[in-house]
Backbone as a printed PyTorch tensor [residue, N CA C, xyz], in Angstrom:
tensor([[[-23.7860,  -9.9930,  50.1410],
         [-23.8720, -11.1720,  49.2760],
         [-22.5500, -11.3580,  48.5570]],

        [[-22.2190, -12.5280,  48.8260],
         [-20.5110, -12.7600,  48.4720],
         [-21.0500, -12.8840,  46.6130]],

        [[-20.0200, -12.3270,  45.6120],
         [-19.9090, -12.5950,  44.4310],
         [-19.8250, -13.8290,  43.8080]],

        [[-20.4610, -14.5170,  42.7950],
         [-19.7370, -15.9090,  42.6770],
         [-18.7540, -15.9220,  42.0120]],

        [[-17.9150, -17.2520,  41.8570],
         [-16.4660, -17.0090,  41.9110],
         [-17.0410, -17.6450,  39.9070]],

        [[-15.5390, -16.6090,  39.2900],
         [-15.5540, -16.9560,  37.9200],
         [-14.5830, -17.5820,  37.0290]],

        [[-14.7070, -18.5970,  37.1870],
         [-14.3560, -19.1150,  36.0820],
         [-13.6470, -19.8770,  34.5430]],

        [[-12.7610, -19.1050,  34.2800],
         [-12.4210, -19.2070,  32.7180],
         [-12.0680, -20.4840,  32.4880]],

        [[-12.6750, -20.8750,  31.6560],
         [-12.1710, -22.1990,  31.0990],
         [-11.1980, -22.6110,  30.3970]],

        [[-10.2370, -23.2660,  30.0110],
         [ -9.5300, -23.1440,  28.8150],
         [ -9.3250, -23.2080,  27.2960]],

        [[ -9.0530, -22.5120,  26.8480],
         [ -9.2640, -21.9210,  25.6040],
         [ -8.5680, -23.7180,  25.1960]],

        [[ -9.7830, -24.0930,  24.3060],
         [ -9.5550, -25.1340,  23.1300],
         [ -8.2010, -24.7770,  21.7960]],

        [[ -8.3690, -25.8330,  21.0810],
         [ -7.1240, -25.4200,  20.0480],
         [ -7.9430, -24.9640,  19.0850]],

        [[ -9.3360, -25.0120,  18.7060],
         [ -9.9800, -24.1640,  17.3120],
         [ -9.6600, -23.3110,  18.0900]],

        [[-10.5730, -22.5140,  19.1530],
         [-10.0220, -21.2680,  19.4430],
         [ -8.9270, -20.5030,  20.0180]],

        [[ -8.0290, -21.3800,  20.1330],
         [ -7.1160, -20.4570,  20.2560],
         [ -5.9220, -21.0010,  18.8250]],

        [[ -6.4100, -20.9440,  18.1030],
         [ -5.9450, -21.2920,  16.5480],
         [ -5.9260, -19.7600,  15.8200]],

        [[ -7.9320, -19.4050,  15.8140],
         [ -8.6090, -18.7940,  15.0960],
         [ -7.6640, -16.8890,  16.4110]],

        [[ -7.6820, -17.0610,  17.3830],
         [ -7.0900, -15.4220,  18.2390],
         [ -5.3520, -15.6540,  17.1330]],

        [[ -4.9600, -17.0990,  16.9720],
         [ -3.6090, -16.3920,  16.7560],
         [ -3.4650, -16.3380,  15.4120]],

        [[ -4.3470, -16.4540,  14.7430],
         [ -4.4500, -16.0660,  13.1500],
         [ -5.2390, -14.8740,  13.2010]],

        [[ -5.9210, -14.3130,  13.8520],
         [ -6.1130, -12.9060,  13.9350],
         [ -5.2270, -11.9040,  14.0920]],

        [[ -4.6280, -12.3070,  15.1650],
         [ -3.2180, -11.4530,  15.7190],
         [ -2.7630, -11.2550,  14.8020]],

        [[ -2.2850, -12.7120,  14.2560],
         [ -1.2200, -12.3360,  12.9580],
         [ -1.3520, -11.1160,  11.8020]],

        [[ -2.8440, -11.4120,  11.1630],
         [ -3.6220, -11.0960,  10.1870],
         [ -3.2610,  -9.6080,  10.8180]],

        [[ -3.3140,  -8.8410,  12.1330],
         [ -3.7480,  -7.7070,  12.6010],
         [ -1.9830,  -7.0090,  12.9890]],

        [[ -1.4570,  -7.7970,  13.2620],
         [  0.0480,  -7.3770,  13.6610],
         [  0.9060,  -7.0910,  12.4910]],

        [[  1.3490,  -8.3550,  11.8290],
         [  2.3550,  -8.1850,  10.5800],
         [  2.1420,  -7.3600,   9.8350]],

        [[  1.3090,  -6.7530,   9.6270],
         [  1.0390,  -5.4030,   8.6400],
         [  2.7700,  -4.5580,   9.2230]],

        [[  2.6200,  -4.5520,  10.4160],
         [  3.5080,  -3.3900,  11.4150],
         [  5.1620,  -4.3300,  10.8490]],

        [[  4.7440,  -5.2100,  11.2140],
         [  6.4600,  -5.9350,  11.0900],
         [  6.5200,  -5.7970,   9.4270]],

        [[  6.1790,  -5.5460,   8.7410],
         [  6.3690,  -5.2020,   6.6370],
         [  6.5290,  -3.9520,   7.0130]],

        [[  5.8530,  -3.0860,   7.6550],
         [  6.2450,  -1.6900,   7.5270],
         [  7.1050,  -1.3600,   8.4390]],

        [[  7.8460,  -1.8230,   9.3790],
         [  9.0990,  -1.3700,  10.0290],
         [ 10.0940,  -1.5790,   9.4070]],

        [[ 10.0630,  -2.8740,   8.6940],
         [ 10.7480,  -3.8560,   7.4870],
         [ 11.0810,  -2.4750,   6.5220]],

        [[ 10.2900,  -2.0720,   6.1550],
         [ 10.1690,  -1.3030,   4.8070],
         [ 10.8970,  -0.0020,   5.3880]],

        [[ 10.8780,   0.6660,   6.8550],
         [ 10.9710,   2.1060,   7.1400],
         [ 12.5540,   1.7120,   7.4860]],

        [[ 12.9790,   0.4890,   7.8660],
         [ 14.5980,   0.6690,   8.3500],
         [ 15.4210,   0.4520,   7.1560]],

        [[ 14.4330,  -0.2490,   5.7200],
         [ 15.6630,  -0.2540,   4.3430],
         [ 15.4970,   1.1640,   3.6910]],

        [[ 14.0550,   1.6740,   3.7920],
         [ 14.0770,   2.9090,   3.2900],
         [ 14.8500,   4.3750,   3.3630]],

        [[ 15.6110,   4.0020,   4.9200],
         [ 15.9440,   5.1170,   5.8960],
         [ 17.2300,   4.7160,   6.3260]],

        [[ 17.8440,   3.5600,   5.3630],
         [ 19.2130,   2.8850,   6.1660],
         [ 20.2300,   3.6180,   4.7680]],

        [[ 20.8230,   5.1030,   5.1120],
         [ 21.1970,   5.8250,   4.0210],
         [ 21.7790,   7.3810,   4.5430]],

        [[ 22.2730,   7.5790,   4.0060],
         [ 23.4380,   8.7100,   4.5920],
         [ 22.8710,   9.8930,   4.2920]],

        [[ 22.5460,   9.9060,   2.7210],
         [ 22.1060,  10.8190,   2.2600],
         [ 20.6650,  10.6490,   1.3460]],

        [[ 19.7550,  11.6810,   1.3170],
         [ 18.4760,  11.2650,   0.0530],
         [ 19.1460,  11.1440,  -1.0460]],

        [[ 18.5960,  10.2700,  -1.8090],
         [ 19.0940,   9.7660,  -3.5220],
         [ 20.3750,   9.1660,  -3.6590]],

        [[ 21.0420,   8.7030,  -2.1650],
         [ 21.9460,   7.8620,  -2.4850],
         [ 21.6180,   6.2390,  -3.0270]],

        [[ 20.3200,   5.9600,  -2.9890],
         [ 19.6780,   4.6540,  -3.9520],
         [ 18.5080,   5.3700,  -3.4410]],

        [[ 17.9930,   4.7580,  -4.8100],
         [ 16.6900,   5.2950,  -5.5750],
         [ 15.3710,   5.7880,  -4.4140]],

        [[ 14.8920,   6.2600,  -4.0680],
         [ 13.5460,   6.1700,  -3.1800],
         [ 13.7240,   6.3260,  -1.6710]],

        [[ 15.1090,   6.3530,  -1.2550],
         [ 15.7640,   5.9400,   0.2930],
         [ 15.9570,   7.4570,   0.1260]],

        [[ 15.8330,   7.5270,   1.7290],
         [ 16.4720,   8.7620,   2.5360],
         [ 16.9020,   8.8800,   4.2250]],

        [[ 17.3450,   9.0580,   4.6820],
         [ 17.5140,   9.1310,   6.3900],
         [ 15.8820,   9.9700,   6.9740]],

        [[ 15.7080,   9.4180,   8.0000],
         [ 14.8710,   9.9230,   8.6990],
         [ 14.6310,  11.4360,   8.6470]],

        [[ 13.4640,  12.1640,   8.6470],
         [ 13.1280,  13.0620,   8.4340],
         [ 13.8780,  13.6480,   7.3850]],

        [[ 13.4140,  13.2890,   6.5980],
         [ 14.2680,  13.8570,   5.2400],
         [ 13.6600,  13.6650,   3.7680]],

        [[ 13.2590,  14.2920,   2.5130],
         [ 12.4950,  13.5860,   1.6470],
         [ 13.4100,  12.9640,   0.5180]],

        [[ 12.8860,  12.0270,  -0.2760],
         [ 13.7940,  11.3030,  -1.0340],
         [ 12.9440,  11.1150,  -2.5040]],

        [[ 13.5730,  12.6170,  -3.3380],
         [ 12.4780,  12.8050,  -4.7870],
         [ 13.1000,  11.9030,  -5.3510]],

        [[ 12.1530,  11.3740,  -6.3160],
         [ 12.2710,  10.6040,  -7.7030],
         [ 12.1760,  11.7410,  -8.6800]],

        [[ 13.5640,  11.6230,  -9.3030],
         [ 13.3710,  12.5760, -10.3980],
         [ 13.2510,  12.1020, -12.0640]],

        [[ 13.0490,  10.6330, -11.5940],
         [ 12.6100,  10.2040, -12.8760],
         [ 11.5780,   9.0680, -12.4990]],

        [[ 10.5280,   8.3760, -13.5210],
         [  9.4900,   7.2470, -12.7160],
         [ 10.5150,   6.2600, -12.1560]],

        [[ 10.1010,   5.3580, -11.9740],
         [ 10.5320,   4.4280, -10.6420],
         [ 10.6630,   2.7030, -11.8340]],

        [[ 11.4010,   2.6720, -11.8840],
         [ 11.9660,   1.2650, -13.2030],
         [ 11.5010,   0.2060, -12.2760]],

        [[ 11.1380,  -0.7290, -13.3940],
         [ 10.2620,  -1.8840, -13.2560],
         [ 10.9090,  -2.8330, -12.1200]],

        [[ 12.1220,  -2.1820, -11.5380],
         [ 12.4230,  -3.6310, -10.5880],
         [ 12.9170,  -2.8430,  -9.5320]],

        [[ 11.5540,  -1.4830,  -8.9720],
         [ 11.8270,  -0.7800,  -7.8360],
         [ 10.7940,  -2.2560,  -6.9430]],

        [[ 11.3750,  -2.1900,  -6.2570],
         [ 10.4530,  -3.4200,  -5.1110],
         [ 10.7840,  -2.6580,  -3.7250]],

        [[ 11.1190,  -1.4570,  -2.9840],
         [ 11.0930,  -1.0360,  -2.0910],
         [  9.7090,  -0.7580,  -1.2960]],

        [[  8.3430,  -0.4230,  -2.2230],
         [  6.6870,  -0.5270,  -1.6700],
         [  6.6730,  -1.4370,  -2.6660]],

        [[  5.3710,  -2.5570,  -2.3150],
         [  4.6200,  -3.1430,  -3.4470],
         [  3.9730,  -2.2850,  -4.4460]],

        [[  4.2260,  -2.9340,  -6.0130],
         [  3.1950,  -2.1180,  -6.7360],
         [  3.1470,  -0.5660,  -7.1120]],

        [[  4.3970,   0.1820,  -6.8280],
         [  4.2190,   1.2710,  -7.2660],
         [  3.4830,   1.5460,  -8.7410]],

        [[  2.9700,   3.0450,  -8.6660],
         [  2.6690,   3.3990,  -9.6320],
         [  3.8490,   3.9560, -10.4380]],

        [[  3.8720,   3.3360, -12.2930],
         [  5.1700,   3.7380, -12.7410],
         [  4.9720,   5.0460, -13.8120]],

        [[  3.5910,   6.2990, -13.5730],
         [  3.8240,   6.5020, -14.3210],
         [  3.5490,   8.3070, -13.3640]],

        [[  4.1540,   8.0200, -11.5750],
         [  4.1000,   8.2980, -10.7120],
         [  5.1360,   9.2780,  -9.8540]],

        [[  5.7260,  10.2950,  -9.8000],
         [  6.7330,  10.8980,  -9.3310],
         [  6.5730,  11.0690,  -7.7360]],

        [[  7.5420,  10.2660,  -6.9250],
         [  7.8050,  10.2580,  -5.9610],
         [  8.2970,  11.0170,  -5.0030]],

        [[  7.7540,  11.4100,  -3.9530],
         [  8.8760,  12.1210,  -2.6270],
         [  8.2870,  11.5160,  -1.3410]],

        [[  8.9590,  10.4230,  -0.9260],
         [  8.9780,   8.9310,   0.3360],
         [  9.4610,  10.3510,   1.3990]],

        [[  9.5090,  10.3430,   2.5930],
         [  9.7620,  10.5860,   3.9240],
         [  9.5430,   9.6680,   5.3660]],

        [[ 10.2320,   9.4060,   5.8330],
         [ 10.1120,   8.5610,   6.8490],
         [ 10.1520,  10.1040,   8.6130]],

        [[  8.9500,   9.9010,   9.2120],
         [  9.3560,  11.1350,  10.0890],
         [  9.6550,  10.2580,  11.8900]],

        [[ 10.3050,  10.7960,  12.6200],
         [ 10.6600,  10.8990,  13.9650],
         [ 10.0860,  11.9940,  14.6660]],

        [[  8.6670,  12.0150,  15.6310],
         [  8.8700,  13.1170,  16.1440],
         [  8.9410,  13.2770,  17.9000]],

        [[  9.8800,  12.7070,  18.0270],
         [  9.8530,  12.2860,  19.1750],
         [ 10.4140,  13.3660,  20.0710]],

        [[ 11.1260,  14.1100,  19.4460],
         [ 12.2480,  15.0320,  19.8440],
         [ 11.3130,  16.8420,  19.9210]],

        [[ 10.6950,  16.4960,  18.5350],
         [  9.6980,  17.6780,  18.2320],
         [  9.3830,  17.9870,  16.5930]],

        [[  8.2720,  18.4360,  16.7230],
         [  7.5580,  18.5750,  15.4940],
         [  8.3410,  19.2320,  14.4340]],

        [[  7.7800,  18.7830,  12.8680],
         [  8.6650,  19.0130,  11.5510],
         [  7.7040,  19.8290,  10.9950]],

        [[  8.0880,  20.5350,  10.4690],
         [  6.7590,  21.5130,   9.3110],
         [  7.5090,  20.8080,   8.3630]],

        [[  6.0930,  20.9310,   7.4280],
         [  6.6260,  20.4490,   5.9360],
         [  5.8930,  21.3530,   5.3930]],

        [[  6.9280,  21.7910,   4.2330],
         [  6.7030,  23.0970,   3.1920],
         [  6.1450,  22.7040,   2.1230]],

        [[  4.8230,  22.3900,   1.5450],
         [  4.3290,  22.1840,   0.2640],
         [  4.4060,  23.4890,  -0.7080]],

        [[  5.0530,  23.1960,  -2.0750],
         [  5.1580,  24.3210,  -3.3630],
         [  3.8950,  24.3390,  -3.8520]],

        [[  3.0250,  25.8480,  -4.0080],
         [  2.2530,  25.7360,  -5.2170],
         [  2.7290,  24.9630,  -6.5380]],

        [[  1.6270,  24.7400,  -7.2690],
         [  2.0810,  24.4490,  -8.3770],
         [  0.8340,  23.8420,  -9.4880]],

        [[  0.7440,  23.9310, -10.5050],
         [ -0.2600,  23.9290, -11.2200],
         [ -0.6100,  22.5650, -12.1780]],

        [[  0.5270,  21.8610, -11.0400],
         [  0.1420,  19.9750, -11.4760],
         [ -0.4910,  19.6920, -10.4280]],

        [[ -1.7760,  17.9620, -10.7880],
         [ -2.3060,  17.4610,  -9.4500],
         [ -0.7870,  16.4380,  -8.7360]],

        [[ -1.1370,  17.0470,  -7.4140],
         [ -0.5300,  16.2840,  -6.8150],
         [ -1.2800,  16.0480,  -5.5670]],

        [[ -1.0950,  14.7820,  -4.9990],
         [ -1.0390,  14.1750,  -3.6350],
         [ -0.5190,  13.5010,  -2.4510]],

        [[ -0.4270,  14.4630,  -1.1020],
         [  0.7210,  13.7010,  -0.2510],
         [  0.2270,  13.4320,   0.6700]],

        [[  0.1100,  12.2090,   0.9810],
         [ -0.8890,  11.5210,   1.7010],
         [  0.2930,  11.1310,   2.9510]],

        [[ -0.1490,  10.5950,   3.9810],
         [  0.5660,  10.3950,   5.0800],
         [ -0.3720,   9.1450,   5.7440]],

        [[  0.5180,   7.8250,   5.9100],
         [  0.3130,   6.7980,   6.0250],
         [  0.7860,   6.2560,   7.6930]],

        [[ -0.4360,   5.6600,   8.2670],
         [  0.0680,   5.3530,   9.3930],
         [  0.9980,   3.7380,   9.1270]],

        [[  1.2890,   2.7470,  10.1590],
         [  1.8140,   2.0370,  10.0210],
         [  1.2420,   0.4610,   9.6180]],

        [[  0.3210,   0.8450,   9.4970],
         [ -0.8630,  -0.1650,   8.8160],
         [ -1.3440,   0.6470,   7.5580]],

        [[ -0.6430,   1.0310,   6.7840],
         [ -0.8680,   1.5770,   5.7920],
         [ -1.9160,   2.6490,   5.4980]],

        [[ -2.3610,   2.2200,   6.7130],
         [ -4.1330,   3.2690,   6.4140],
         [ -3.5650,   5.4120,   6.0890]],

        [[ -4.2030,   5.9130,   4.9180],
         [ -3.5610,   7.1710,   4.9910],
         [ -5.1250,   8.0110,   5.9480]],

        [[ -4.2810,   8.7160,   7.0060],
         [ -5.1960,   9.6780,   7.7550],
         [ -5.2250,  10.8380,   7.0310]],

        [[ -4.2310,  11.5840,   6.3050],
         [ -4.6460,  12.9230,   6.3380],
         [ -4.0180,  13.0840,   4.6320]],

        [[ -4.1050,  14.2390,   4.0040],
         [ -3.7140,  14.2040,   2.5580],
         [ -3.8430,  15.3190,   2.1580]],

        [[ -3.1160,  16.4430,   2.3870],
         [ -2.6380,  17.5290,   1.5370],
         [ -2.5550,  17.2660,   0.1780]],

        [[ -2.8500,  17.9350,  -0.5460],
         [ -2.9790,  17.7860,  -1.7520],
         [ -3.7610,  18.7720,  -3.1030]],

        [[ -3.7710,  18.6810,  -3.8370],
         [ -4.8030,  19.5510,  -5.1090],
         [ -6.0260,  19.0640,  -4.3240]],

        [[ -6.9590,  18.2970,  -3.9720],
         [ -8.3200,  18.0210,  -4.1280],
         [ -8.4940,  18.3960,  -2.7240]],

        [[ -7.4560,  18.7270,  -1.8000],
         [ -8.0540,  19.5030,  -0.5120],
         [ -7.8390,  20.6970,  -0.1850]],

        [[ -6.7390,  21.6990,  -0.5260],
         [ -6.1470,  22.8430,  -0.6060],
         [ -5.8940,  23.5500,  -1.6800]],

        [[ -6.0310,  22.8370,  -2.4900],
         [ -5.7510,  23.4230,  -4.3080],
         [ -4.4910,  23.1560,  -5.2050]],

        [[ -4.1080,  24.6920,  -5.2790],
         [ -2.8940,  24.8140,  -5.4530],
         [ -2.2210,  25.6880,  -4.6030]],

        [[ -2.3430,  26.0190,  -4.0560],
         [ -1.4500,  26.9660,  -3.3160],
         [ -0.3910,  26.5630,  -2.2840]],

        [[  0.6000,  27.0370,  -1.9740],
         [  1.9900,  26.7910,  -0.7980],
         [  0.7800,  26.3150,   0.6370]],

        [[  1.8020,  25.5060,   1.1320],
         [  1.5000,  25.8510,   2.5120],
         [  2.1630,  24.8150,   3.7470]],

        [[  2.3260,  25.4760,   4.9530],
         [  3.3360,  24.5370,   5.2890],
         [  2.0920,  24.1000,   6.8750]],

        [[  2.8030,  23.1340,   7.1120],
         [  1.8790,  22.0920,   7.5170],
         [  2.9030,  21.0730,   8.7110]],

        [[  2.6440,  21.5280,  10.0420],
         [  2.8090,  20.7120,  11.4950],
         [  2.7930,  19.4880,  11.7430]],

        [[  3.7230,  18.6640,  11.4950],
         [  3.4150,  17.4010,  11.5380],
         [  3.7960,  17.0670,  13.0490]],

        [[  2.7170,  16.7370,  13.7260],
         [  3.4260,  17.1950,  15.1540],
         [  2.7200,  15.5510,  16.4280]],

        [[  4.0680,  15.1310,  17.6710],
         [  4.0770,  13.6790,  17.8190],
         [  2.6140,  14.1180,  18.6290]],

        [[  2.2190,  13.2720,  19.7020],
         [  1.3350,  13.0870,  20.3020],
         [  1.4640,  14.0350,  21.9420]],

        [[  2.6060,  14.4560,  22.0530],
         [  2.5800,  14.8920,  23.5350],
         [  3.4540,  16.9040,  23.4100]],

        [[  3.1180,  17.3970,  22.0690],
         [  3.6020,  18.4690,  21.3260],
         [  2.1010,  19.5930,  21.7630]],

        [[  2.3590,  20.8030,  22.9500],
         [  1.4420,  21.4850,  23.4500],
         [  1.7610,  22.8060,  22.3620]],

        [[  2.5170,  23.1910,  21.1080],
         [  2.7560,  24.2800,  20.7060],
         [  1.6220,  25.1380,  19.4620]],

        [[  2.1670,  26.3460,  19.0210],
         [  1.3760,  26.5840,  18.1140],
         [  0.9750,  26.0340,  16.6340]],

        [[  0.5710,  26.0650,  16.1720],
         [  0.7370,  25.9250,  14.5280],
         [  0.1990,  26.0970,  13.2460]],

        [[  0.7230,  25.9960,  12.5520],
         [  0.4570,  26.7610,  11.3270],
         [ -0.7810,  26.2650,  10.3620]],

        [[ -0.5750,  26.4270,   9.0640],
         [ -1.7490,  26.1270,   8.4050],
         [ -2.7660,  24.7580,   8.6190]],

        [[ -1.7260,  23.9530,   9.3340],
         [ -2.5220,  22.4540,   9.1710],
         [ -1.5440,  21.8390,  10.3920]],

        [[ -2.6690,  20.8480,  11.7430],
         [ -1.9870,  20.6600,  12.3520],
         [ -2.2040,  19.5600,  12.4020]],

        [[ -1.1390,  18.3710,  12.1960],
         [ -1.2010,  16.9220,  11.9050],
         [ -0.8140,  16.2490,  13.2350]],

        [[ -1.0890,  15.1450,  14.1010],
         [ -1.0890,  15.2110,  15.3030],
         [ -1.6460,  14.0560,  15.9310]],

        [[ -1.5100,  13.2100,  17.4860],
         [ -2.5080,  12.5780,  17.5290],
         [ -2.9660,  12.7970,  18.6410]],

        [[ -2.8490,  14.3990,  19.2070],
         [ -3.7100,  14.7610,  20.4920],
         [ -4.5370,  15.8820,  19.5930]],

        [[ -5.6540,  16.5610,  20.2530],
         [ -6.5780,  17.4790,  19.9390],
         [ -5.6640,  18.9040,  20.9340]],

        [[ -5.3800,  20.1290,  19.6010],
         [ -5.1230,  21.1130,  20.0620],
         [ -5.4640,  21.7310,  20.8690]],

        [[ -4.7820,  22.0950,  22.0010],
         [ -5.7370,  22.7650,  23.6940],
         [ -6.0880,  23.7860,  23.0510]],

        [[ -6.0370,  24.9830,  21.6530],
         [ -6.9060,  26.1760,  21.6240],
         [ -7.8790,  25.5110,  20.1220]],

        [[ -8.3430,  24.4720,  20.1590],
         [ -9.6930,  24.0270,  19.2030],
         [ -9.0030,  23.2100,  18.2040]],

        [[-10.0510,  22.5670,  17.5000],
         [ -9.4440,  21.9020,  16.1070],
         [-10.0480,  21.9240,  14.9630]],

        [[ -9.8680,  23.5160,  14.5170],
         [-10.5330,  23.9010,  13.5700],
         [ -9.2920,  23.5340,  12.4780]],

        [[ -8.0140,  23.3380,  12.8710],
         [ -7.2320,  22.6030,  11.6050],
         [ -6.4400,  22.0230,  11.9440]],

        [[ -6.9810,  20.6030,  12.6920],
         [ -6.4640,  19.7430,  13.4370],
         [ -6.9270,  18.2220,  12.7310]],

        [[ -6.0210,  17.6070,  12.4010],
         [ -6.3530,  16.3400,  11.8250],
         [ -5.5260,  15.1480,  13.0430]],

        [[ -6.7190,  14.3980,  13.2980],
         [ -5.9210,  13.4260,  13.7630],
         [ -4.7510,  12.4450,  13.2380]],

        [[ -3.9490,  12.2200,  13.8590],
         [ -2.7580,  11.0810,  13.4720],
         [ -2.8590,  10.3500,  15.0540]],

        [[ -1.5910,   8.7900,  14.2590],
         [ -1.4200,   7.8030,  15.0880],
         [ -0.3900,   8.3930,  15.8760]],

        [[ -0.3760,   7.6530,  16.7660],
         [  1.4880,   8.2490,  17.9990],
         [  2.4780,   7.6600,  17.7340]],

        [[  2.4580,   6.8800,  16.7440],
         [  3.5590,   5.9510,  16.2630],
         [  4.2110,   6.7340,  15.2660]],

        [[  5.0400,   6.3100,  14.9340],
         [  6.1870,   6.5520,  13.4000],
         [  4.7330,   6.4330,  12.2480]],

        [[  4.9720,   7.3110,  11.1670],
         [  4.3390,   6.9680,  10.0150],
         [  4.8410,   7.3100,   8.6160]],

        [[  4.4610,   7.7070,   7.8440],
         [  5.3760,   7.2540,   6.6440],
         [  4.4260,   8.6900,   5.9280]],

        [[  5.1400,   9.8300,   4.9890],
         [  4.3770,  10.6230,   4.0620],
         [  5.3710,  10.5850,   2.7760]],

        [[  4.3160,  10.7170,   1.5560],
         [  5.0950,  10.3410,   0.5670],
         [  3.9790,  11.2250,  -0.4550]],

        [[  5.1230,  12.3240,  -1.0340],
         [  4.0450,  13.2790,  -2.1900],
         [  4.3440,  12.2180,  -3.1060]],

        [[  2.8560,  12.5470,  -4.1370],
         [  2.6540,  12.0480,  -5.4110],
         [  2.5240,  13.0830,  -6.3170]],

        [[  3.5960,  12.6080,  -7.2470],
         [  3.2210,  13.9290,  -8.4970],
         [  2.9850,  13.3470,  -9.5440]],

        [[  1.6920,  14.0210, -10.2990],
         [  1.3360,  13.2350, -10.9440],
         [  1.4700,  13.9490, -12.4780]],

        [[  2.3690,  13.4870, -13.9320],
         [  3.1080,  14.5070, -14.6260],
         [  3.0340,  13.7650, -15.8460]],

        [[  2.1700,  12.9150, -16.5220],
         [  2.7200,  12.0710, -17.3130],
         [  2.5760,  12.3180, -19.0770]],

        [[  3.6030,  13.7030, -18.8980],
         [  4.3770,  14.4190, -20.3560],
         [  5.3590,  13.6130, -21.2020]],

        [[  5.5870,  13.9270, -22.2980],
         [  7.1650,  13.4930, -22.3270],
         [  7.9740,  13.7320, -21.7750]],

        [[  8.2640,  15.2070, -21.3230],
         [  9.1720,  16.0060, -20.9280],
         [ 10.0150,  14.9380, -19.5170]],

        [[  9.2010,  14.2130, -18.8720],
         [  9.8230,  13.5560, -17.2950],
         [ 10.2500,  12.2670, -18.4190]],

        [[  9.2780,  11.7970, -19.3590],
         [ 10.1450,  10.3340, -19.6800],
         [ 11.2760,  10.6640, -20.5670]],

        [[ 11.8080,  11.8440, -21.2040],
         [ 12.9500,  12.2920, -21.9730],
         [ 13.9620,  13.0290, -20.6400]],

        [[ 13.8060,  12.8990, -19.6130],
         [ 14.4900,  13.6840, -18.6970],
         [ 14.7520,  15.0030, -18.8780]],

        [[ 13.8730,  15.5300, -19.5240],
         [ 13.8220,  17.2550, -19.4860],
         [ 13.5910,  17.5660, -18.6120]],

        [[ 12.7980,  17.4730, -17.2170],
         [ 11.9160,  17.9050, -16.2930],
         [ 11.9030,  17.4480, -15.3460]],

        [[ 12.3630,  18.5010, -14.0790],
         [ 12.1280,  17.3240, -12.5200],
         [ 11.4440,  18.5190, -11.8480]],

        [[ 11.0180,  17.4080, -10.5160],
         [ 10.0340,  18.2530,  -9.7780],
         [ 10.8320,  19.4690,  -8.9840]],

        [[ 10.0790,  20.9320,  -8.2610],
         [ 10.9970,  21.6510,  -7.7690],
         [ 11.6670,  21.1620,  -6.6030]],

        [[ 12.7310,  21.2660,  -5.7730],
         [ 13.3880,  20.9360,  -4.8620],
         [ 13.0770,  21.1660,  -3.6590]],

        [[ 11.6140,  22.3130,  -3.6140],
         [ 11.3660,  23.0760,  -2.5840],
         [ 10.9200,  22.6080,  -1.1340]],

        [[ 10.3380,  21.3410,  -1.6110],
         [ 10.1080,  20.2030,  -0.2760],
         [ 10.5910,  20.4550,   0.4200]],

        [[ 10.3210,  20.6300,   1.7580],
         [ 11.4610,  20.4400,   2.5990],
         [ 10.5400,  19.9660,   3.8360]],

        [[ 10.9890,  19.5490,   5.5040],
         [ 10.5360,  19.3560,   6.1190],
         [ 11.6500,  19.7580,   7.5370]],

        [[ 10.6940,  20.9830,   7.8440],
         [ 12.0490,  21.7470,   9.0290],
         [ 11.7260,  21.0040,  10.6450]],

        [[ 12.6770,  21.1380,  11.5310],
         [ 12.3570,  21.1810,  12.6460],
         [ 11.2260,  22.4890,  12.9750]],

        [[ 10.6940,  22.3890,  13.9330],
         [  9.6660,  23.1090,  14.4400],
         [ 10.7120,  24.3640,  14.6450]],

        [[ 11.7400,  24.3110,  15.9110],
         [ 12.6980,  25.0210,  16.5820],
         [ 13.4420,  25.7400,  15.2510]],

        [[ 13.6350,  25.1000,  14.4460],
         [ 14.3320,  26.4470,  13.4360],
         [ 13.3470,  26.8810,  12.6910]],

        [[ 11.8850,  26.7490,  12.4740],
         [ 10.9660,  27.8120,  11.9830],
         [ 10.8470,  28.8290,  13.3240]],

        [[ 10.3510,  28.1890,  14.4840],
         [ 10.5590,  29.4260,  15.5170],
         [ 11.6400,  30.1930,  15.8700]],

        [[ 13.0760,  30.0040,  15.7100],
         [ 14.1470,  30.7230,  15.5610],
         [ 13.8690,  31.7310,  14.8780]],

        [[ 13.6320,  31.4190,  13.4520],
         [ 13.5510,  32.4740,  12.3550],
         [ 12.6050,  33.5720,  11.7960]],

        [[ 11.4960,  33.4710,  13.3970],
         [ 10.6550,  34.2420,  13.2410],
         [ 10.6320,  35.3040,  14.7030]]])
């Protein structure tokens, strides 16, 4: 029995009005945040302007963020910053979180802003710990927390999914003493975010 033949009609102008105001609505999120990751990351060094750093690299605020930071919408100003923009195309970054006995939160944002995963006081506590931020096609071991957007071939008992795209992590410290608005006080320096290959070197 021959199939009957199908069809498609052509898409009218309501509907094909209403697909390209969806698109839009569903796309441009990505074009603001590429927008945002090439001024954030267009920089030699971290803290050569305020909040910017080069790729894989973190960029502390060591003081709040003055009323005419416009690099994210809406920051919080009463908020201590560390922005990172990561690449892992090459191979995975550990990032070294400091104990420490302030709340903080470092959330990691895909490119639609949505945050997947969030180290932080309200999931780990306080304690150190360093943490795999690793691309989508990365078969290696890892450490306390493995951030990612394939499922680890030996289980995923500390395996958080991520997107395969570029995404954006940015600690929040949250401190609001005098001591940061008199500039007595900055956060420790200890951040860091290594290549994979020089933590395995050094072990």
């Amino acid at each position: 029995m021959q199939a009957p033949d199908t069809v498609q009609s052509p898409l009218d102008q309501k509907a094909a009005s209403e697909i390209a105001v969806e698109a839009c609505v569903y796309l441009y999120p990505l074009v603001l945040m590429e927008r945002t990751r090439r001024q954030m990351t267009n920089v030699e060094r971290p803290g050569d302007v305020l909040g910017r750093g080069p790729v894989n690299a973190f960029a502390h605020f060591r003081e709040y963020p003055p009323a005419g930071f416009k690099d994210v919408v809406k920051p919080n100003f009463d908020t201590l910053y560390s922005p990172a923009w990561f690449d892992l195309r090459e191979e995975p970054r550990i990032v070294s979180l400091p104990a420490t006995d302030l709340y903080f939160l470092a959330p990691i944002y895909d490119m639609w802003s949505d945050i997947f995963a969030c180290p932080g006081t309200p999931t780990n506590g306080a304690v150190a710990g360093d943490y795999a931020i690793c691309g989508p096609d990365w078969e290696g071991e890892s450490l306390d927390l493995r951030i990612g957007a394939t499922e680890p071939p030996k289980g995923s008992s500390n395996w958080l999914p991520a997107p395969g795209g570029p995404f954006n992590l940015c600690l929040r410290m949250y401190y609001p003493e005098s001591s940061v608005l008199e500039g007595a006080w900055t956060p420790p320096g200890v951040l860091k975010a290594e290549p994979v290959s020089r933590l395995e070197a050094s072990t």
